[in-house]
N, C-alpha and C positions, 0 to 999 in steps of 0.2 A: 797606645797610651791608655792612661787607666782610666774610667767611664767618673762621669761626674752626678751620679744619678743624688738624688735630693735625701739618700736615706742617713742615717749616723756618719760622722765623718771618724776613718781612721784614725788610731793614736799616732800622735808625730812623736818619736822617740828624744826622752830628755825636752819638749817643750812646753812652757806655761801657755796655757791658752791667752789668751790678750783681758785684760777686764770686762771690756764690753761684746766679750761672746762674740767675736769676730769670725765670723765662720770662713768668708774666704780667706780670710789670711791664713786660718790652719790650714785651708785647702791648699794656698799661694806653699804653703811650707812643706806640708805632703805631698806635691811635686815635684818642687826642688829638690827634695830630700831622696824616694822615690825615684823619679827621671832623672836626674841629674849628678845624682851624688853627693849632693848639697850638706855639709855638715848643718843642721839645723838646730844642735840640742846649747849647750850655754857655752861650750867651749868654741863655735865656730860663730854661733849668732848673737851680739850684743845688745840688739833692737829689736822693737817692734813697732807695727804700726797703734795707732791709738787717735780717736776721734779727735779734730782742736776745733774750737767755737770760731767760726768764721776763717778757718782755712782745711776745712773737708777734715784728714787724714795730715798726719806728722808722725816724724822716727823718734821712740823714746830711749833710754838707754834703759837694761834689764839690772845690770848693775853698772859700779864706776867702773869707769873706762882711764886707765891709767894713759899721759899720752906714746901717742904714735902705735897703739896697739891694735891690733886687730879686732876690724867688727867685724867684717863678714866680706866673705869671697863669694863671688855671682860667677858659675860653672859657664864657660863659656858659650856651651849650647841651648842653656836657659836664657840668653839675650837675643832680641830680637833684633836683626840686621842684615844687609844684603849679603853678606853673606851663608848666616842661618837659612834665608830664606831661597836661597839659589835653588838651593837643591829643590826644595817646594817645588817650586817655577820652571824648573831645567833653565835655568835664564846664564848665560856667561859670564865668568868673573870678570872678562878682558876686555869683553865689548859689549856690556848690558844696557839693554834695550831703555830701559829707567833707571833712575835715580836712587840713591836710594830712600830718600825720602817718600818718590813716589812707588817704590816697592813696599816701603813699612807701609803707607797709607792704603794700599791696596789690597793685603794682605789683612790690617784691620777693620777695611769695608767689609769684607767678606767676611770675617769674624765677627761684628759686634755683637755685643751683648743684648739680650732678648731681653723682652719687657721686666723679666724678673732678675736679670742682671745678671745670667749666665750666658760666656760665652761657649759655643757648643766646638769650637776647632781643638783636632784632636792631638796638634801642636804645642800649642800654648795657650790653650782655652784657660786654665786655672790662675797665668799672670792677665790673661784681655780682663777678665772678670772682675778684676780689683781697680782699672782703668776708671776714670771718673764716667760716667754716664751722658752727658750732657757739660754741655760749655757757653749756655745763655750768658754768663754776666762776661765772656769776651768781646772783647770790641770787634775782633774780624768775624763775626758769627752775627752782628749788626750790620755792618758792612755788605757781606754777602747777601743777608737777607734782602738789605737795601738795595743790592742790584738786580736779585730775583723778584722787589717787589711784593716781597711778605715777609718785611721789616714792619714792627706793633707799632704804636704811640708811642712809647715810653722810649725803645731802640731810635727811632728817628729826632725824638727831645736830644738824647746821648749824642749822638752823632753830632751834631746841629752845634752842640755846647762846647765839645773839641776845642784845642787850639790849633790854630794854623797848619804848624809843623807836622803835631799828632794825627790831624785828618790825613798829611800828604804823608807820611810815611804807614796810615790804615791801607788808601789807596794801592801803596804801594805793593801792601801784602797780599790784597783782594786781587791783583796781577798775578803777583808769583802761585795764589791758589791756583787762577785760572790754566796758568800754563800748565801746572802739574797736574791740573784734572782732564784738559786734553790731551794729555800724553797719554794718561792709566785708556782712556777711552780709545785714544787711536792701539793700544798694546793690545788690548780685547779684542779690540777689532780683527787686528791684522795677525796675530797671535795662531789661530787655528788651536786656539788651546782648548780645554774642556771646560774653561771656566768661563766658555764667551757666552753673555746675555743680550738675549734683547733687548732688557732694559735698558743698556751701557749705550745713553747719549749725551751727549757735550748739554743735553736740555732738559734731561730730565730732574728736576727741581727734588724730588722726595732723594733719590741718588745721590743728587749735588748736597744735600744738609747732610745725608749718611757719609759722605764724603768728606765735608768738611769734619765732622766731627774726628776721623780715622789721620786726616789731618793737621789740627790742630794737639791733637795726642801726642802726634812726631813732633811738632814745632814745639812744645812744649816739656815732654818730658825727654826727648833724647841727651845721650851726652854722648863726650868727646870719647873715640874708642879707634885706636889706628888698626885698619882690616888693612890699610895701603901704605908701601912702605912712603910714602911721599908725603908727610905728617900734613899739609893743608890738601890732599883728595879730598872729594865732595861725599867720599863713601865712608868717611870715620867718622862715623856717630853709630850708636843705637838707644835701642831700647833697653833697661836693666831693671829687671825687677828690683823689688826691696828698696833700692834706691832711688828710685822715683817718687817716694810718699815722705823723701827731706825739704821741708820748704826753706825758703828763700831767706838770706839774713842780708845787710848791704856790704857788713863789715866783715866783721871775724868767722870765719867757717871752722865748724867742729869736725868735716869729713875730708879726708884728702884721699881722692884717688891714685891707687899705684899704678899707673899705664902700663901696660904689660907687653913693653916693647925694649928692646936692647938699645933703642937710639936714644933714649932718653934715661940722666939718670932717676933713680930712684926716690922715692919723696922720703924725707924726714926719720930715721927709723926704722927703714924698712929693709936698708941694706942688699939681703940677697932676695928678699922679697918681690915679686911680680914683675919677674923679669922671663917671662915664658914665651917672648916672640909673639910677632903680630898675633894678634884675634885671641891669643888666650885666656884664660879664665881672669876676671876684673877683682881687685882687692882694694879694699876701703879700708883707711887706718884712721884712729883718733887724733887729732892734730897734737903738736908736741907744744904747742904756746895756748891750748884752752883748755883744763882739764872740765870733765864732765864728770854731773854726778851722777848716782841712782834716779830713774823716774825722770830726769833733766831731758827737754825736749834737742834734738841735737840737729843742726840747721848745715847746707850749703849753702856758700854764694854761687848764683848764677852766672858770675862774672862781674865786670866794674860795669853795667850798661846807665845811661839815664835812665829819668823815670821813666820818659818817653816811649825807649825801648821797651823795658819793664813790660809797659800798658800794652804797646799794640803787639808786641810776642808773646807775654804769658799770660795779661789781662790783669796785671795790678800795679800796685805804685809801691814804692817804701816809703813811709808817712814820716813826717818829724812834728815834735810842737812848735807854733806859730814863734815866728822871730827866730828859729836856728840857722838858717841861712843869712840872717843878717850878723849873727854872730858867731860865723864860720863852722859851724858846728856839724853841719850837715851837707854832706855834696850835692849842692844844684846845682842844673847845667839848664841852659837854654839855649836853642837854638834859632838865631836870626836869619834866618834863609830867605823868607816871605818879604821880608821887609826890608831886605839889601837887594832882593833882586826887583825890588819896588824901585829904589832909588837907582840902579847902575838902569833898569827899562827907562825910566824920567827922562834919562840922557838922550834918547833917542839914538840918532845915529852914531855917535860918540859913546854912547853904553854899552851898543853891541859890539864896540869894538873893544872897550872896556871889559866885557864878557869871554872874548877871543884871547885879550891876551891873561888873562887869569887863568883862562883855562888849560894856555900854551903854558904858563909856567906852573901847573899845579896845585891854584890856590883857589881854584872854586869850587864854592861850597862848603858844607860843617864850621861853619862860621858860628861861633859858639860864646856864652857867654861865664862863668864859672864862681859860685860860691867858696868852694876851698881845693888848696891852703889859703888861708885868710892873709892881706884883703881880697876881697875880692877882685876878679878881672875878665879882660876878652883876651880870647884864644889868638894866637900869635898869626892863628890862618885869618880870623878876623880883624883884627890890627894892621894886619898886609892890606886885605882888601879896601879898608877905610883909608889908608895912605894912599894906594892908587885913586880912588874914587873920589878923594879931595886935592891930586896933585896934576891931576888929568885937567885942560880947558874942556869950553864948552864946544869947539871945533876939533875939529878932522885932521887938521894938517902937521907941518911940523914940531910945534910947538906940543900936543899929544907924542907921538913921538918921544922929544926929548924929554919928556916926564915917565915918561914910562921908562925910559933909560935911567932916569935919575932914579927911579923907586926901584929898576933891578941892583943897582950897586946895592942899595938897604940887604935887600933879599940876599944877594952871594957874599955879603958881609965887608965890603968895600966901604961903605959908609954908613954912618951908625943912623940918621935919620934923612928925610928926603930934604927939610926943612926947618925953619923954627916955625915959619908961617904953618906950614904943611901938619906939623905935630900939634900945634894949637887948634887948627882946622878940623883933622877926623879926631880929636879929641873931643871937640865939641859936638861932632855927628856920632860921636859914640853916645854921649849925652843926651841927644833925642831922638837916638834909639831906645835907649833906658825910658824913656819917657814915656815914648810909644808905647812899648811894650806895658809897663807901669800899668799906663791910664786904661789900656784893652783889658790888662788881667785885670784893676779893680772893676769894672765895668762886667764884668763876664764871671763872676765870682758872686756877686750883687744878685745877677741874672738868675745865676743856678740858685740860690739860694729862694728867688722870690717866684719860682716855679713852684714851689712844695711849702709855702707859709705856714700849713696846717700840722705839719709833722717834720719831724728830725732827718735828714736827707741819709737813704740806705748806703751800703757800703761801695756798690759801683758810683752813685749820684759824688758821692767821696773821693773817689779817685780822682775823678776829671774836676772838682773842685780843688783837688791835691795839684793838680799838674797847673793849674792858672798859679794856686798859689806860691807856686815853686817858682813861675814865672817873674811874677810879681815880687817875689823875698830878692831872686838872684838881681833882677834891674833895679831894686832900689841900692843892692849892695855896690854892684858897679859904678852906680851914680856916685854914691859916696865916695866911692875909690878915686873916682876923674874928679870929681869936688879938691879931695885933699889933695892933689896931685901928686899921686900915686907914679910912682914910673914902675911902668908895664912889663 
């Protein structure tokens, strides 16, 4: 590979430098171009990277992008993936030892980028380099801290202000770290490889934050990319350069990827386009329903996720102005988890049976409540739940039982409601759920806010004040909706 030493940077043939003097990017493109084969000059590259004020790095367009055309094809061996990386490793395609998430994170522990923001591997040092540095304003980089116990002031405020659901699904992820970082450390170990450290312990704290960061890299920027023919294996995703610096929109996406697989057909336009069999080289077209202009920043969606998700996977929210949720404008979703499994526990021994059979038929949990399409409403998985939980006695015996029978006929579509009592009853437990919910998020909104009286709350203190609010818009919309009687 060709040396990254700090003197003049090579001409990249046919490319504008960026405005603000980007150097690794001409570097990121003199690789590509270089290693890879990468068309890089105006006829193969549509975009560039370019600074955005409170979201790092964004793709611009060079010029207009007519739809469905091509921006830019990423050389299959310029992405970073298990299987890019096998060969690295000698690790097996058929029975590898990690994941691949925990091969990418492994791969860029060993890699990061030095104080000056060079990575020195002689692989893909010129795309590690353009990688964000650090990931303080993520919640799971609070979290972690907080279990290492060099979590600051300010992370443990954050943490602390969360909603319910948002902590238990941080939790969750501060888990799945765990397991993927004793795995990389049992591979080291047991490996006999060249790359084994002494450093490399399940405790070692400065390793564990290099880690997480090598970590959250993968959770954050990978995308969907079929290495297997079996389109949900755990090994299709990578790393892509170029395309990692498109942020986030909720709606309309200007980038649609061409999957470069024969079992899928072809997006929008592209015809005979990017259909090169598993693992081949990745193409990115202009979508056919959003035309882009010159200079026009050009956005992906990450997917349909809540905000939720959003926050504790990528570390932010998509914002709307105050009152869109209530006039469907904006898709909230909230999640009643906490607080239904508050009430089916209440029941005592009658709950956990309540618990057993929801779970026998499928319906616990993601119990959800949703802003749009307007009007508002609860999710049919919650709906269920609320039917059994008000059709069920306060006993054990038969009379449970035959309620649980009368609420599976609802369920297989045999009868349309359990009851009229029954429909009026978790109609109105939907209603102080809404309440609950309501009064916590006004209450907890209040809070954040009267933490920082002195100054304007920064953009993280925003998110988690985002996520109450969201809470707060969708319960009061449902309320409205079981107000009017709404049918569900």
């Amino acid at each position: 590979m060709r040396s990254e030493g700090r003197g003049p940077l090579p001409s990249v043939a046919g490319v504008v430098p960026a405005p603000d003097n980007d150097e690794k990017w001409i570097r990121l493109l003199k690789w590509l171009q270089h290693e890879h084969g990468m068309d890089v000059g105006p006829s193969g590259l549509s975009v560039e990277r370019r600074k955005v004020e409170g979201a790092g790095y964004g793709l611009f367009a060079l010029e207009p992008c007519s739809p469905s055309s091509t921006l830019f094809t990423i050389p299959s061996t310029a992405m970073i993936n298990s299987k890019t990386l096998s060969t690295i490793y000698g690790l097996s395609t058929t029975n590898p030892p990690l994941t691949a998430t925990q091969i990418i994170s492994l791969h860029l522990l060993l890699h990061r980028p030095t104080e000056e923001g060079t990575s020195r591997d002689p692989t893909f040092g010129p795309y590690i380099s353009t990688m964000p540095h650090e990931f303080d304003t993520h919640p799971v980089t609070w979290a972690v801290r907080n279990h290492l116990h060099r979590a600051n002031t300010a992370e443990m405020t954050l943490l602390s202000s969360l909603p319910p659901i948002v902590s238990s699904a941080l939790e969750k992820q501060v888990r799945t770290f765990k397991t993927d970082w004793k795995a990389v450390v049992e591979y080291i170990k047991s490996s006999g490889h060249t790359l084994t450290l002494n450093d490399f312990r399940t405790d070692h704290v400065t390793l564990i934050e290099d880690f997480l960061w090598a970590w959250l890299i993968v959770n954050t920027r990978c995308i969907y990319y079929q290495l297997n023919p079996t389109a949900s294996a755990p090994e299709n995703l990578t790393l892509c350069p170029v395309l990692d610096f498109a942020n986030h929109v909720p709606d309309v996406t200007h980038i649609i990827p061409v999957l470069p697989s024969t079992l899928f057909p072809s997006a929008p336009g592209s015809s005979k386009r990017g259909n090169n069999g598993f693992a081949g080289d990745y193409m990115f077209i202009a979508s056919s329903a959003t035309p882009v202009c010159k200079d026009e920043e050009l956005y992906l969606r990450y997917g349909g996720h809540a905000n939720r998700t959003l926050f504790v996977e990528y570390g932010f929210v998509s914002s709307w102005n105050e009152g869109a949720c209530h006039e469907g404008k904006s898709n909230g979703e909230v999640d009643v988890q906490d607080i239904m499994e508050d009430l089916i526990a209440s029941r005592g021994v009658a709950g956990q049976m309540l618990k057993d059979v929801l779970e026998e038929e499928g319906y616990w949990g993601d119990w959800t409540m949703h802003s749009r399409p307007p009007p508002a409403y609860p999710s049919y998985r919650l709906m269920s739940a609320l039917r059994l939980l008000h059709a069920v006695p306060g006993n054990t015996g038969r009379e449970f039982e035959e309620a649980c029978e009368s609420w599976r006929l609802v369920l297989v579509g045999q009868a349309e409601i359990v009851s009229a009592e029954n429909e009026k009853a978790w109609r109105n437990g939907l209603l102080q759920i809404c309440d609950k919910v309501s009064t916590r998020a006004t209450a907890a909104i209040v809070s954040c806010r009267s933490k920082h009286p002195e100054r304007p709350s920064n953009w993280v203190e925003e998110n988690v004040e985002m996520l109450w609010r969201e809470e707060l818009e969708v319960a009061e919309a449902v309320a409205v909706s079981v107000r009017a009687g709404v049918d569900f």
